[in-house]
C-alpha positions as a Markdown table, in Angstrom:
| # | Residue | x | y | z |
|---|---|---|---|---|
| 1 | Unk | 0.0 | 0.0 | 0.0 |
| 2 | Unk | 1.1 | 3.6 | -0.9 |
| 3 | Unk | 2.4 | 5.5 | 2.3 |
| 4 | Unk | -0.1 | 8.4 | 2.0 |
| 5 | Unk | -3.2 | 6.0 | 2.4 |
| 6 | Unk | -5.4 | 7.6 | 4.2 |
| 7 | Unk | -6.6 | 6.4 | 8.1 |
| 8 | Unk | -9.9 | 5.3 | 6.1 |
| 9 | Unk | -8.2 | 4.0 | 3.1 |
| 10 | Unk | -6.4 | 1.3 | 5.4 |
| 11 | Unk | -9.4 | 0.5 | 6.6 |
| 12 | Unk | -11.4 | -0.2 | 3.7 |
| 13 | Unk | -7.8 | -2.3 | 2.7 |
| 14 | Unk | -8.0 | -4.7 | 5.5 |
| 15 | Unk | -11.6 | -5.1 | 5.4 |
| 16 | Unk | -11.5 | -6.7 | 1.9 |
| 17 | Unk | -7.9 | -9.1 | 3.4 |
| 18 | Unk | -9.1 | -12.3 | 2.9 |
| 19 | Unk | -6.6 | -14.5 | 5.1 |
| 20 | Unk | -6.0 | -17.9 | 6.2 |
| 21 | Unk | -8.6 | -20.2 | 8.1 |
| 22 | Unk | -9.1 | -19.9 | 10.8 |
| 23 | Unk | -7.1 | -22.4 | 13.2 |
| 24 | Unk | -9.6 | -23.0 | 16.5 |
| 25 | Unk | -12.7 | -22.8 | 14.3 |
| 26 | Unk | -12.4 | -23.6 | 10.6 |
| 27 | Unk | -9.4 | -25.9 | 9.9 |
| 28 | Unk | -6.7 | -27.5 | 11.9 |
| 29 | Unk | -3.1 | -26.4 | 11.5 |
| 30 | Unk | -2.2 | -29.8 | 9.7 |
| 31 | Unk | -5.3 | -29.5 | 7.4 |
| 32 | Unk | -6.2 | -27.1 | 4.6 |
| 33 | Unk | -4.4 | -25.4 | 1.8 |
| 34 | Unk | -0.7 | -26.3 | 1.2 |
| 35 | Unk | -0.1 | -21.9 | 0.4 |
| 36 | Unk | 2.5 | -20.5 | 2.8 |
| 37 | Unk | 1.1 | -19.9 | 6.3 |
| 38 | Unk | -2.2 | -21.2 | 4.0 |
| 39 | Unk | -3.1 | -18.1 | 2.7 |
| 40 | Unk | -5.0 | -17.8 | -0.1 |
| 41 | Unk | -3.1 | -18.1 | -3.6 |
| 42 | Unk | -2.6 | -15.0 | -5.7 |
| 43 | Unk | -5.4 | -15.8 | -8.2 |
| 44 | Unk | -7.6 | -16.1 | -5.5 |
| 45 | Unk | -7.3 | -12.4 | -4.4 |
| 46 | Unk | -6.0 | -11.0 | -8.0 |
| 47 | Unk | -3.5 | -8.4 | -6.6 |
| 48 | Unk | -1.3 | -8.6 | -3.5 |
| 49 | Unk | 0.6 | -5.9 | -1.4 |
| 50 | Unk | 3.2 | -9.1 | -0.7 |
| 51 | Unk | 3.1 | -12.2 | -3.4 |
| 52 | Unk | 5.2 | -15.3 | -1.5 |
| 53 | Unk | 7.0 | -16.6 | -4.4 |
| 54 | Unk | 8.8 | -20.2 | -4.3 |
| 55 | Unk | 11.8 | -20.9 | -7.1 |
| 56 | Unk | 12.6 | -24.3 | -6.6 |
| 57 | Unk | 16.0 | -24.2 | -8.7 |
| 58 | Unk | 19.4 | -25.7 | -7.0 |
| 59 | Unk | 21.4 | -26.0 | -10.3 |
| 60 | Unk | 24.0 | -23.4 | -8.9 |
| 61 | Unk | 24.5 | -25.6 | -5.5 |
| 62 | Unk | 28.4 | -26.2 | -5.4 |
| 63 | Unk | 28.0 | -28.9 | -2.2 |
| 64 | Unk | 25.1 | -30.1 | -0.7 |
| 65 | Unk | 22.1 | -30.7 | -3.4 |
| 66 | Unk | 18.3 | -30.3 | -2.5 |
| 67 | Unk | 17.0 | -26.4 | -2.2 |
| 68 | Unk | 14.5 | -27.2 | -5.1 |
| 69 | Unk | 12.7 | -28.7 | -2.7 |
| 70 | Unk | 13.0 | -25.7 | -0.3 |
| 71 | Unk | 10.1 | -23.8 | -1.0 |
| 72 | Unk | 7.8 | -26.8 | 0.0 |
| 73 | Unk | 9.3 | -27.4 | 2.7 |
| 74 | Unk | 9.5 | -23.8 | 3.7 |
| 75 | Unk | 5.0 | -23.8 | 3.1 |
| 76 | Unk | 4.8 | -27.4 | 5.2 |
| 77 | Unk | 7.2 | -25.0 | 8.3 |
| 78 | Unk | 5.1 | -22.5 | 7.7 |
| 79 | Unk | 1.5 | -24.5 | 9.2 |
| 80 | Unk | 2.2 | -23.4 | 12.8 |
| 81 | Unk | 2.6 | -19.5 | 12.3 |
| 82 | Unk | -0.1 | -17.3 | 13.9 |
| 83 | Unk | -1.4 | -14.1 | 13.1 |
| 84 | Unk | 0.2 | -12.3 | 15.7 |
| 85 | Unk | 3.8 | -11.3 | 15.6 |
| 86 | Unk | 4.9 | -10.9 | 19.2 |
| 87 | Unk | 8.0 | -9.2 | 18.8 |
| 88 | Unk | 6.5 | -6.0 | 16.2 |
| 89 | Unk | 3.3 | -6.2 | 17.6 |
| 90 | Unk | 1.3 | -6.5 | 14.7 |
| 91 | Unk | -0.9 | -8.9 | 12.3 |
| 92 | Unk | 0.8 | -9.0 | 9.1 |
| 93 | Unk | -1.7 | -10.3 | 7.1 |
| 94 | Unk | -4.7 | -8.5 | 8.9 |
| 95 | Unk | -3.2 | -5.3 | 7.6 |
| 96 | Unk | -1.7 | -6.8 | 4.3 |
| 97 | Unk | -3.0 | -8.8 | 1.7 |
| 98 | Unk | -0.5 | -11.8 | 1.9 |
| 99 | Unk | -0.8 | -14.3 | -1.2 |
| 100 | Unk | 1.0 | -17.3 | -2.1 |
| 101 | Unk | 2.2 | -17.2 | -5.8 |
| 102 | Unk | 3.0 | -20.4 | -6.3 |
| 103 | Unk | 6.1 | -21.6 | -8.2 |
| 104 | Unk | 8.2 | -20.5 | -11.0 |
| 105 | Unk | 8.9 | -23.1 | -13.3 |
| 106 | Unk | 12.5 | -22.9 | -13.6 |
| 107 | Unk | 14.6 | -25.7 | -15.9 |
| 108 | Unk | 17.3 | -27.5 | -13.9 |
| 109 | Unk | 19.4 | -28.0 | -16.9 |
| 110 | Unk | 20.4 | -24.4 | -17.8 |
| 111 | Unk | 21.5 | -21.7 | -15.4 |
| 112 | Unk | 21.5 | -18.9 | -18.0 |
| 113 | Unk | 17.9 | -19.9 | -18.9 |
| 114 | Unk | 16.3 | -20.0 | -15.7 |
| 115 | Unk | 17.5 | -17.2 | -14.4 |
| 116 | Unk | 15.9 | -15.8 | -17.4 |
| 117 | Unk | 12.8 | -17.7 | -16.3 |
| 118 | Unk | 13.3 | -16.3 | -12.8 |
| 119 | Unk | 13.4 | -12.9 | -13.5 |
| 120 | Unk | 10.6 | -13.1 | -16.1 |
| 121 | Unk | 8.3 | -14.3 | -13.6 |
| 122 | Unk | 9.6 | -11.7 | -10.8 |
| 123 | Unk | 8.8 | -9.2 | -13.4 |
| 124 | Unk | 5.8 | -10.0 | -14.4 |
| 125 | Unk | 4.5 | -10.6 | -10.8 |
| 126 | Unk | 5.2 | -6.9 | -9.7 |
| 127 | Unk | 1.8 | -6.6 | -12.2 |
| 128 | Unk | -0.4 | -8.3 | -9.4 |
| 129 | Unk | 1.7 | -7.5 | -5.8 |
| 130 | Unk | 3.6 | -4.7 | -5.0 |
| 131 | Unk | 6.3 | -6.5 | -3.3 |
| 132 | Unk | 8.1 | -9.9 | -3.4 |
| 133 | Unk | 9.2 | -12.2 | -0.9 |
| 134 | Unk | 11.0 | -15.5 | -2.8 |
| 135 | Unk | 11.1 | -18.9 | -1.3 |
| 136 | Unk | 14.2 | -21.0 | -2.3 |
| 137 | Unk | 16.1 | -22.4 | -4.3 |
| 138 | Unk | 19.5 | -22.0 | -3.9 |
| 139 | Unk | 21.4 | -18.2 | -3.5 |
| 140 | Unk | 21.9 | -17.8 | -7.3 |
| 141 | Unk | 17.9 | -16.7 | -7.4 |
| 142 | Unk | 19.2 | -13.6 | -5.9 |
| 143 | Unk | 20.8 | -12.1 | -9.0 |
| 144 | Unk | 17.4 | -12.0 | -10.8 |
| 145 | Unk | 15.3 | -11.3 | -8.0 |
| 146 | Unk | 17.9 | -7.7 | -8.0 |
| 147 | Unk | 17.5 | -7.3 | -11.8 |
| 148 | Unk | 13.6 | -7.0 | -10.9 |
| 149 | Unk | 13.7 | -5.1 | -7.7 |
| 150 | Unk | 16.2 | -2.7 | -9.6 |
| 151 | Unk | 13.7 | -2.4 | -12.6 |
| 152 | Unk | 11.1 | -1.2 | -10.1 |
| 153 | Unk | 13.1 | 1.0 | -7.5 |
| 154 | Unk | 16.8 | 2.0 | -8.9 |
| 155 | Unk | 20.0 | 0.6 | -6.7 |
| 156 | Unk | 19.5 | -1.3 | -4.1 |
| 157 | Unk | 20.9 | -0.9 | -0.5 |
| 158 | Unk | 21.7 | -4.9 | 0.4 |
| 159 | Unk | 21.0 | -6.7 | 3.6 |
| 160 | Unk | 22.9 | -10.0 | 3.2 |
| 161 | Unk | 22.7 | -12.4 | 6.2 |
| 162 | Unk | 25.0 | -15.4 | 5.5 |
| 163 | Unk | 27.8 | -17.5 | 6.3 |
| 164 | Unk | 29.7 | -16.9 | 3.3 |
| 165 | Unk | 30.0 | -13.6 | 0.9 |
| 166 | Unk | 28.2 | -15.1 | -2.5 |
| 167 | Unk | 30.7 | -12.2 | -4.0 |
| 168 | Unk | 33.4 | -14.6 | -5.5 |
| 169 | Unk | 34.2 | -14.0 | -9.5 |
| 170 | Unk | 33.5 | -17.0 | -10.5 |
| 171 | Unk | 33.2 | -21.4 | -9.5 |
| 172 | Unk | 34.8 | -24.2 | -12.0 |
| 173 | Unk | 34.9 | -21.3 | -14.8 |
| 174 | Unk | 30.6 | -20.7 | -14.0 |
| 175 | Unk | 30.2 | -17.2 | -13.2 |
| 176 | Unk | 26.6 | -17.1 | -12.0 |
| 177 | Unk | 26.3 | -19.5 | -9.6 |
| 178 | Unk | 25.0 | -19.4 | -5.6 |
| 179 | Unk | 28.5 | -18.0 | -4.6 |
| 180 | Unk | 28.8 | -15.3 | -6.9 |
| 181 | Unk | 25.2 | -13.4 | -7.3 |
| 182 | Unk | 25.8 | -10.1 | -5.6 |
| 183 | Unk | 28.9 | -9.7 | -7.5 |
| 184 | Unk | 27.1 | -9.8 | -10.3 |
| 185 | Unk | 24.5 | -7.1 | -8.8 |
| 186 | Unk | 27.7 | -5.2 | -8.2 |
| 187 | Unk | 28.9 | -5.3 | -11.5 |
| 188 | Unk | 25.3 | -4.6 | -13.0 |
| 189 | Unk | 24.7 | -1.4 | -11.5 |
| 190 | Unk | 21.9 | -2.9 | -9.3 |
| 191 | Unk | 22.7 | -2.5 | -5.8 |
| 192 | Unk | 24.1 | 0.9 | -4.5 |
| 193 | Unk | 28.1 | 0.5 | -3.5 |
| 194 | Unk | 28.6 | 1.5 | -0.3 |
| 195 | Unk | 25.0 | 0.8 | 1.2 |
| 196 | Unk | 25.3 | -2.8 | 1.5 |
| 197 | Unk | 26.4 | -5.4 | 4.6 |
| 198 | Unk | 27.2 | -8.7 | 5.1 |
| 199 | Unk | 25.7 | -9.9 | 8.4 |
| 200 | Unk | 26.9 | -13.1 | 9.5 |
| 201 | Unk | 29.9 | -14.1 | 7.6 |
| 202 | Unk | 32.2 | -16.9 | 9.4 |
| 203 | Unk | 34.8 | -19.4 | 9.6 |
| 204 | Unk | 36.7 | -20.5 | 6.7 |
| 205 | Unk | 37.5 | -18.2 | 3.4 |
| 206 | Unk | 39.6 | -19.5 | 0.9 |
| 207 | Unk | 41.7 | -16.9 | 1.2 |
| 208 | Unk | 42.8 | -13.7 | 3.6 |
| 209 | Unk | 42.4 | -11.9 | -0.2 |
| 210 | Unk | 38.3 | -12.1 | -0.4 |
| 211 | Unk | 37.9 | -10.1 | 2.7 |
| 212 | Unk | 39.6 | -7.0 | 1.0 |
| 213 | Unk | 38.3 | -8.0 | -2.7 |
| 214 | Unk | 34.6 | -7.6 | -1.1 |
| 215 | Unk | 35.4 | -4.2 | 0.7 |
| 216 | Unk | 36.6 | -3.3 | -2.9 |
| 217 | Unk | 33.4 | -4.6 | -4.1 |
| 218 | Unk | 31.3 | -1.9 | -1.6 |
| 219 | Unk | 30.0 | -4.4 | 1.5 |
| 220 | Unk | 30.7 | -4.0 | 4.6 |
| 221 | Unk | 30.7 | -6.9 | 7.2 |
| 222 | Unk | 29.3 | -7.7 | 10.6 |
| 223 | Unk | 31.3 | -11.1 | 11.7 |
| 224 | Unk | 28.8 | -13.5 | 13.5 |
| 225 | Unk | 31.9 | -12.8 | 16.6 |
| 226 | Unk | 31.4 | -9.7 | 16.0 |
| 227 | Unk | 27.7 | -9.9 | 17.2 |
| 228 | Unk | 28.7 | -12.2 | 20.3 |
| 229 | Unk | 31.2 | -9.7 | 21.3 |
| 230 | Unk | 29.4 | -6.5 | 20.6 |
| 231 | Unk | 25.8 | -7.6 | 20.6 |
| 232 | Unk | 22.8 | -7.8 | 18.7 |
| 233 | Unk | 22.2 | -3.4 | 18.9 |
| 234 | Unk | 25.6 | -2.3 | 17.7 |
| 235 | Unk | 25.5 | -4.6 | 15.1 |
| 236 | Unk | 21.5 | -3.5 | 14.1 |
| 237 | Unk | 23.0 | 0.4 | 14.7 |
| 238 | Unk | 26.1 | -0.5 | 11.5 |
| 239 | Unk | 23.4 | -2.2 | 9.3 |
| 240 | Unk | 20.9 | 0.5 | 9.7 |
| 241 | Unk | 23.7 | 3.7 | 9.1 |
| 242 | Unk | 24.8 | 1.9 | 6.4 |
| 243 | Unk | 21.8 | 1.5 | 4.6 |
| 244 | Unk | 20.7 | 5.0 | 5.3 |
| 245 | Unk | 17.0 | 6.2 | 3.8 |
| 246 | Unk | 17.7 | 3.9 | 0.3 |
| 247 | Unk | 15.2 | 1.1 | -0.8 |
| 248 | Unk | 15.9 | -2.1 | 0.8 |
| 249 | Unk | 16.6 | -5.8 | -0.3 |
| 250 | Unk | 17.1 | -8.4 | 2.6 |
| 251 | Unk | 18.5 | -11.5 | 1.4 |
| 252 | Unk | 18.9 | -14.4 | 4.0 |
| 253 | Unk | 20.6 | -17.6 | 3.4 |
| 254 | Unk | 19.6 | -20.0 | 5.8 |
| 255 | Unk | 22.8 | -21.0 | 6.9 |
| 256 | Unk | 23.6 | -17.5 | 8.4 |
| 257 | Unk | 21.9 | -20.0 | 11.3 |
| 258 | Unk | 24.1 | -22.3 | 13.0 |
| 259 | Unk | 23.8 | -26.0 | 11.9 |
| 260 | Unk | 22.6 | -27.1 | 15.4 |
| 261 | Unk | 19.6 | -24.3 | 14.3 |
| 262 | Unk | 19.7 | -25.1 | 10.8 |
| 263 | Unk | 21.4 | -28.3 | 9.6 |
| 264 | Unk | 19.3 | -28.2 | 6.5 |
| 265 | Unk | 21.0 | -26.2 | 4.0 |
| 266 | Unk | 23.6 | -26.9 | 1.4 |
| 267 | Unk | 27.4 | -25.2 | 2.9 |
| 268 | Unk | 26.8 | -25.7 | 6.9 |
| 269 | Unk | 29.3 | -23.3 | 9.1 |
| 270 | Unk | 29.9 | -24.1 | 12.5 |
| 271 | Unk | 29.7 | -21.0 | 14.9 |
| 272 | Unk | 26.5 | -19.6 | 13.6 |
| 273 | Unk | 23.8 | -17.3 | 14.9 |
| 274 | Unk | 21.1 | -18.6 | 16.4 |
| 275 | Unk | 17.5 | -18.7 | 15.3 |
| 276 | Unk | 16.4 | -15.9 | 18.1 |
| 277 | Unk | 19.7 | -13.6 | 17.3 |
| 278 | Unk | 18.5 | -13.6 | 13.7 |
| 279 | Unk | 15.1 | -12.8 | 15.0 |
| 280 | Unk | 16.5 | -10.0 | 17.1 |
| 281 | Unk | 18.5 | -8.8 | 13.8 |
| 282 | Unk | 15.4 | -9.1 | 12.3 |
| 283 | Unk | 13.5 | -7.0 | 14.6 |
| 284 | Unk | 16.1 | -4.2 | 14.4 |
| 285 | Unk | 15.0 | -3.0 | 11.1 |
| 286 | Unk | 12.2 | -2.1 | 11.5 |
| 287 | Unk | 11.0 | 0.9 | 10.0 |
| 288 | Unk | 13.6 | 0.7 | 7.0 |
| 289 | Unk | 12.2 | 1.2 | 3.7 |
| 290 | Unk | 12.4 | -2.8 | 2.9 |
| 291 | Unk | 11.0 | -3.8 | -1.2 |
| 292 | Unk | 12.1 | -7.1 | -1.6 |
| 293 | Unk | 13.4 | -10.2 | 0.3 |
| 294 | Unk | 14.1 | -13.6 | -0.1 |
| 295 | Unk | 15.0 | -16.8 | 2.0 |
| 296 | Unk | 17.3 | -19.5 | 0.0 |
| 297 | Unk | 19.3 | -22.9 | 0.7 |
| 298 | Unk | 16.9 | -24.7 | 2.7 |
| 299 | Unk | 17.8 | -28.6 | 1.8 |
| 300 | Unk | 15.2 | -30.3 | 3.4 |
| 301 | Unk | 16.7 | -34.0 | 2.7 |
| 302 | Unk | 18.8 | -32.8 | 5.8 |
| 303 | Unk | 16.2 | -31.6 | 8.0 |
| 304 | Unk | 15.8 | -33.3 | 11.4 |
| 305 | Unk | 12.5 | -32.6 | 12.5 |
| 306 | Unk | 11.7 | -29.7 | 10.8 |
| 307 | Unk | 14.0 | -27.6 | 12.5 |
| 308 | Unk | 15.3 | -25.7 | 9.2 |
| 309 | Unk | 12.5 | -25.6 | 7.5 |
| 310 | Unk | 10.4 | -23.7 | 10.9 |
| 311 | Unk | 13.4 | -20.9 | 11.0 |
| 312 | Unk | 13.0 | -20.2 | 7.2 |
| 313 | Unk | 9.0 | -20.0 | 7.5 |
| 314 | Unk | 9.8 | -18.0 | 11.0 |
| 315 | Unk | 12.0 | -15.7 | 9.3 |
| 316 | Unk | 9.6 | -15.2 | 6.5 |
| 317 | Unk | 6.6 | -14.2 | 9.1 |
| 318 | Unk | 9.3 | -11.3 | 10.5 |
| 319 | Unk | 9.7 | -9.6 | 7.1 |
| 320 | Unk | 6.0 | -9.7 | 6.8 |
| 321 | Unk | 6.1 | -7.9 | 9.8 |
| 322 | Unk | 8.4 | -5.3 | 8.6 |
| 323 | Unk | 6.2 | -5.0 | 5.4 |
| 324 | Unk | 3.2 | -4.6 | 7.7 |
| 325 | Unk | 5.3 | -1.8 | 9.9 |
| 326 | Unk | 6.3 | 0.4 | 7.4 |
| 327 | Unk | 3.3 | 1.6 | 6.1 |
C-alpha cells in the first residue's frame, strides 16, 4: 500500500484481506491449503501488497544438493505460524493482503535460462503484488530477483545475512552460480556501492584476499563474533547507518543459522547465529524502507525434525512484519 493512504483507506484495505482459516474454528493447523502460512493463492485475491513466491532451482549448488525442494518445505514449516507477531506487535496479514504465488517453473538444466525464467516471472509478478518475498532455491535466485527489484526501484541498498560472501568471481569457470550473485549485482549497476552489509559471515574463506576483494566490491561486514562480542544493537546500529534512507533488499541464506539451528541447508558453518539472534536482527530494522526479500538454501533431505524448515518460514513471518510496519 502507498504510504499516504489515508486512516480510512487502510481500513477499507483490510476489510477486503481475505486470510488464512481460521485455526480454533475452521481448519486445523495440519489440514487445509498447502499456500505459505495457507493463505490464499494470488489468483484467489488477484493483486497482493506481498506475493510469497517459491523458485525451486538448485542447479547453482556447489555442495550439498536439495533447495529445489526448499520452497515446499518452507509452506509445510510455515502451518504453525499465527497471526500475531509478538516481537513487532502486529498482524501481518490482517493489515496486508498476503498471497501465495506459487512456483516459478525454472529448468534444472540451464542456469543462464532459468534465471531468465526467474526474472521473467519476478517481473511480471510486480503486475499483481507490490512486493516480493521468494522462497528457495538456492542463493543464485538472488541475482534475478535484483535485476527485478532494480527495474522497479533504482539501486539497491543490500542486507545479506550469511555465512559466506556469494561475491566470489567465478566457480569451475561458471560465473553465475550461488557463490557469486551479488557480485554480479555489483557489477550490473543494481545495488548501491557503499549501502550494503554482510551480516553473519564466518569461519573459513579460501583466502585472507576475499575479505579486501569484497570491501573493494562496496560491502561491509558484521562477523557472527562480532555480534557475540558487541551484541545484537551495535551490530543492528552498523546495518541501519549503512543503509541509510535507500530502498531495501534483505536476502537471508539459511545458513547464516548455526547447523545445530539449521542443519538443513547446502554449505553448513559451525559458529553460527542462532535462530532468536536472527530474529532480534530481524526486529532491528524495523522501519527501513524494505522492497524485496528472499530466503534460500533450505535442503530439506537434511532436515531433522523440521527444525530448518520452521526458522526459514519464521524468518519469513518477520519480514512480513516489517512490510506490515512500514506503512
Amino acid at each position: 500500500m502507498r504510504d499516504e493512504t489515508t486512516a480510512s483507506e487502510r481500513a477499507e484495505h483490510r476489510a477486503g484481506i481475505i486470510g488464512p482459516p481460521d485455526a480454533l474454528l475452521q481448519l486445523p493447523r495440519f489440514a487445509g491449503p498447502s499456500t505459505f502460512a495457507r493463505l490464499p493463492r494470488l489468483d484467489e485475491v488477484g493483486r497482493a501488497d506481498i506475493a510469497l513466491l517459491g523458485i525451486p532451482f538448485d542447479t547453482g549448488t556447489t555442495y550439498r544438493p536439495g533447495a529445489r525442494f526448499g520452497p515446499e518445505s518452507i509452506r509445510a514449516g510455515s502451518k504453525l505460524l499465527r497471526p500475531y507477531h509478538v516481537g513487532l506487535d502486529i498482524e501481518p496479514w490482517t493489515e496486508l493482503q498476503v498471497a501465495d504465488a506459487g512456483d516459478v517453473g525454472v529448468t534444472p538444466f540451464d542456469i543462464a535460462e532459468a534465471i531468465n525464467q526467474i526474472e521473467s516471472a519476478a517481473r511480471g509478478l510486480y503486475d499483481k503484488a507490490d512486493n516480493i518475498i521468494a522462497l528457495g532455491g538456492d542463493h543464485t535466485i538472488a541475482l534475478p530477483l535484483l535485476r527485478a527489484a532494480h527495474a522497479h526501484h533504482g539501486p539497491i541498498a543490500l542486507i545479506h545475512f550469511d555465512a559466506h560472501f556469494d561475491t566470489w568471481d567465478s566457480m569451475f569457470g561458471a560465473q553465475i552460480v550461488h557463490g557469486t550473485p551479488f557480485r554480479r549485482a555489483s557489477e550490473e549497476g543494481l545495488l548501491a556501492l557503499g549501502h550494503c552489509a554482510h551480516i553473519g559471515i564466518r569461519n573459513s574463506l579460501p583466502a585472507a584476499s576475499d575479505l579486501e576483494d569484497d570491501r573493494r566490491l562496496g560491502f561491509s561486514t558484521v562477523t557472527t563474533l562480532e555480534i557475540a562480542r558487541r551484541g545484537i544493537d551495535e551490530a543492528i546500529g552498523r546495518v541501519r547507518e549503512r543503509v541509510a534512507d535507500l530502498p531495501v533488499y534483505v536476502s537471508i541464506d539459511i545458513d547464516v543459522l548455526d547447523p545445530a539451528c539449521a542443519p538443513a541447508t547446502g554449505t553448513p558453518e559451525p559458529g553460527g547465529l542462532t535462530t532468536r539472534e536472527l530474529q532480534l536482527l530481524l526486529h532491528g530494522l524495523a522501519g527501513l524502507p524494505i522492497i524485496g526479500a528472499d530466503v534460500v538454501e533450505v535442503s530439506p533431505a537434511y532436515d531433522h525434525a523440521q527444525l530448518t524448515a520452521l526458522a526459514a518460514a519464521g524468518a519469513i513471518f518477520d519480514l512480513l512484519a516489517l512490510f506490515a510496519k512500514k506503512r
